[in-house]
N, C-alpha and C positions, 0 to 999 in steps of 0.2 A: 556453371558451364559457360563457357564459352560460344557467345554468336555463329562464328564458324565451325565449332563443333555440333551445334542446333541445326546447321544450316544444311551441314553433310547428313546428317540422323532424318533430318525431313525428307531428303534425296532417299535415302536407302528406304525409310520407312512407304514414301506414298508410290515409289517402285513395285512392293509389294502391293499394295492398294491394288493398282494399275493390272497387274501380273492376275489379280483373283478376278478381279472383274472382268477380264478379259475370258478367263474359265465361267466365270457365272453367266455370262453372255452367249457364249455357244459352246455350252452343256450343261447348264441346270434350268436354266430361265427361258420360257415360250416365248418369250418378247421381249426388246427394251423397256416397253411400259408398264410392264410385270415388275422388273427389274427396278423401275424408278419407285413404287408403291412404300417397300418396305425399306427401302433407302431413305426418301424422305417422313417416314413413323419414325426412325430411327435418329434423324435430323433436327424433327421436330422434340423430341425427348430429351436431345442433349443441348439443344439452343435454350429451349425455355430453363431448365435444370438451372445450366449455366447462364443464363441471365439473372436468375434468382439471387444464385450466390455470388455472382458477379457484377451487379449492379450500374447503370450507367451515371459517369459523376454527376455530381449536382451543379444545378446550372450550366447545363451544356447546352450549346445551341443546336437548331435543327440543322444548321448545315453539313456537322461533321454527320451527325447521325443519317443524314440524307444520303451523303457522299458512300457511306460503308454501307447501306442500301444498295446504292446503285454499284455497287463493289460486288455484293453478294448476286445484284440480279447479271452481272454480267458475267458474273464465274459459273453460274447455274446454267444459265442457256449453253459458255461454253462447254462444260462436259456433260450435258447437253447431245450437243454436236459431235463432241470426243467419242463417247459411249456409241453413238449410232457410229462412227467410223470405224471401232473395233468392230461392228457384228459386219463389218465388210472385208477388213483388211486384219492382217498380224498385230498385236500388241508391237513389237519391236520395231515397227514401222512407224503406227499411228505415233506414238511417245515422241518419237526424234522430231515429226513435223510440228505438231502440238508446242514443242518445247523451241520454235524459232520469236516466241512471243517478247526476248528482248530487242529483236530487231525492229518493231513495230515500238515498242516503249522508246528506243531511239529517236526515230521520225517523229515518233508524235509529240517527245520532249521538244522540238523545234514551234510548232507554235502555240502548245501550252504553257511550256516554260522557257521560251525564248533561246533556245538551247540552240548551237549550232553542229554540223558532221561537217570532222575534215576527213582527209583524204582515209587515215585508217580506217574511219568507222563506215565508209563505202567500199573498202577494199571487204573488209570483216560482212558488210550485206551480201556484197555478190560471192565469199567465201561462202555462205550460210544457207544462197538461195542456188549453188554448186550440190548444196551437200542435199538441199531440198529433193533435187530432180535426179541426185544418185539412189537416194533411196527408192526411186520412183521405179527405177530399173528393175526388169523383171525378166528374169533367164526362159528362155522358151526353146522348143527343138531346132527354131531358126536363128539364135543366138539373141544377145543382151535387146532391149527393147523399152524404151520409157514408155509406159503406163500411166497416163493422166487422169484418172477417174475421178468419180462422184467422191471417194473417202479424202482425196487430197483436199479438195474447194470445203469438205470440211474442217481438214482438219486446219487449215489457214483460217477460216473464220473464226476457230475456238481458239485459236493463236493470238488470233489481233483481239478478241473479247479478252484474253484473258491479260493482257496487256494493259489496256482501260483497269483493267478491276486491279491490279497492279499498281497502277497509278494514282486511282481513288482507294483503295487500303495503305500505302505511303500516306498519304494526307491524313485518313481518319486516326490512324492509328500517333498522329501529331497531340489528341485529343482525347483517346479514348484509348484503355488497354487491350493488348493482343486478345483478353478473356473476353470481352466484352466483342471485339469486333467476329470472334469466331459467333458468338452466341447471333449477331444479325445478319450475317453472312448464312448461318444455319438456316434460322427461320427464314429468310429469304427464298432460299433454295430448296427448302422443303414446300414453301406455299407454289411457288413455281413447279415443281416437280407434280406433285399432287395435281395442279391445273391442267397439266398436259396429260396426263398418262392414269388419273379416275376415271373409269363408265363402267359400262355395265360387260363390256366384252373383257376388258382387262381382268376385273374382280371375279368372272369365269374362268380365264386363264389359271389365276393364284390358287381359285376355289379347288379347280381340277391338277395341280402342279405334286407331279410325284417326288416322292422322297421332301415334303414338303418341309420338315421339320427340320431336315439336316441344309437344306437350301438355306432357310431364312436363318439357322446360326450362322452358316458361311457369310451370309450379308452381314451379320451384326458383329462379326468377328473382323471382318473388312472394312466396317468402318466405323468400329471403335479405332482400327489401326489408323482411317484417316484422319480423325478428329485429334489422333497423337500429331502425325504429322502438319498437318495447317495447323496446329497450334504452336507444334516448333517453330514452322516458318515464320507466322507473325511473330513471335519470339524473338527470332533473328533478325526481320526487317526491323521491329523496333528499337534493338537495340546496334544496330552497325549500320557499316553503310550501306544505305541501299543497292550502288552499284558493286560493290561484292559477294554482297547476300546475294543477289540476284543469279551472279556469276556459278558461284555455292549450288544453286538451287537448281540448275540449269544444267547439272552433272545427271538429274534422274536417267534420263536416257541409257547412260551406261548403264546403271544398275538393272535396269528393264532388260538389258540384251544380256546381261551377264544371268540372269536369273531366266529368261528365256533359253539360253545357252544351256544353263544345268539341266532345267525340267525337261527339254527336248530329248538330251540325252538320260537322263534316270528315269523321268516320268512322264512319259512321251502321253500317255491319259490324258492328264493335266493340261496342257496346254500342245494345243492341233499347229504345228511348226516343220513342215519341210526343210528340211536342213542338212545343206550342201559346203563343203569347204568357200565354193564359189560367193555362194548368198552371205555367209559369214564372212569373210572378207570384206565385200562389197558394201553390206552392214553396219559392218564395223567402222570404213573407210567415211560412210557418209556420217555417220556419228560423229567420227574424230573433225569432220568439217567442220559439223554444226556448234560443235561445241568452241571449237577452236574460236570459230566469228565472233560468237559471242561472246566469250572471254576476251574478245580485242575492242570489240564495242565498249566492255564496262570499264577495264584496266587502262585502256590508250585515255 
């Protein structure tokens, strides 16, 4: 298989990821921190597993293994932050801003790796931070209106973390296989997840969570699908180039509005989505922004 075909398959794959969790957040699960429990059981299962049979080389130093630490603790905290901005906002929303995280791998190329931005790759920021504030727009009886709330400031934060982690999974992955960095990226994000979101009020929530049985297959069905995906992607960053892959990867968004688009109309249960010729447009239009910058960042 082909990098770029890995690259597209990660996109559609962790769309749905995106699409369930967003259901499992507001309609099966009392809380985010309900929701983080069996997420990270589930992290913890497949990290160890695949560390087993995936072994890290011999004689490696702690650096890389440091670096894909702090790879994994910086994606954790971001979705993280992601996850709490769905139980506020639309999946088809939260996904577009989340996903401006090459605009920050940009900037920060400049004084990590010496890197400079001409003129397109600021043309392509202020394309990308257009398309930021279109989606912010929210139709009301008094006509269009940008909306700057608490879900933006997060979902920018889990933008620029995931960027970092980005950055530091390019480097480890110089040293160590895509198997291997999923495995400490896992247990990373599961000992974090577990830190935030164990007590004694959460583990009542689970204790008391109706339809429990069929909840916790939805989770474990969602993210055996992640662990297909982030293994594509490392797949694909190790082996092309980064700034295509990256390009490649940066397409989720559509697939989130296209799969929002259907369930709204077939299976409007599934996923809670108002939806207007207007909002769709509008939608759409900030998407095609976002994506568009960022395709001119990696390609220019």
């Amino acid at each position: 298989m082909e990098w770029i075909n890995a690259a597209i398959l990660s996109a559609a794959v962790v769309g749905v990821v995106n699409i369930i969790d967003s259901h499992l957040l507001s309609k099966r699960m009392p809380s985010l921190w309900a929701f983080l429990v069996p997420v990270a059981a589930i992290y913890l299962i497949y990290g160890s597993a695949l560390l087993v049979l995936f072994p890290l080389p011999e004689g490696i130093g702690m650096l890389p293994v440091s670096v894909a630490l702090a790879s994994g603790a910086c994606s954790a905290v971001a979705v993280i932050l992601m996850l709490y901005a769905l139980t506020i906002e639309e999946v088809s929303k939260v996904i577009p801003v989340v996903h401006t995280f090459p605009v920050f791998v940009s900037v920060l190329a400049i004084p990590i790796l010496g890197e400079t931005l001409d003129y397109l790759h600021w043309i392509a920021i202020i394309i990308v931070v257009a398309g930021v504030v279109t989606i912010a727009i929210r139709q009301d009886s008094t006509g269009p209106r940008i909306r700057l709330g608490k879900w933006l400031c997060l979902c920018m934060a889990a933008s620029f973390l995931f960027a970092i982690a980005n950055i530091a999974s390019k480097y480890a992955l110089e040293y160590i296989s895509f198997w291997s960095m999923y495995s400490l990226s896992a247990l990373c994000m599961a000992f974090l997840f577990l830190s935030v979101s164990v007590r004694p009020s959460v583990l009542q929530e689970l204790r008391g969570l109706r339809q429990r049985g069929s909840a916790m297959a939805l989770i474990a069905f969602n993210e055996t699908l992640a662990l297909v995906g982030i293994l594509l992607s490392f797949w694909a960053v190790s082996r092309g180039p980064i700034s295509l892959v990256s390009t490649v990867l940066g397409t989720r968004p559509f697939f989130v509005f296209i799969y929002a688009v259907i369930l709204s109309r077939c299976y409007p249960v599934i996923l809670e989505w108002r939806l207007s010729r207007e909002t769709v447009a509008l939608r759409l239009i900030s998407i095609v922004m976002i994506v568009a910058g960022i395709a001119i960042i990696y390609l220019s």
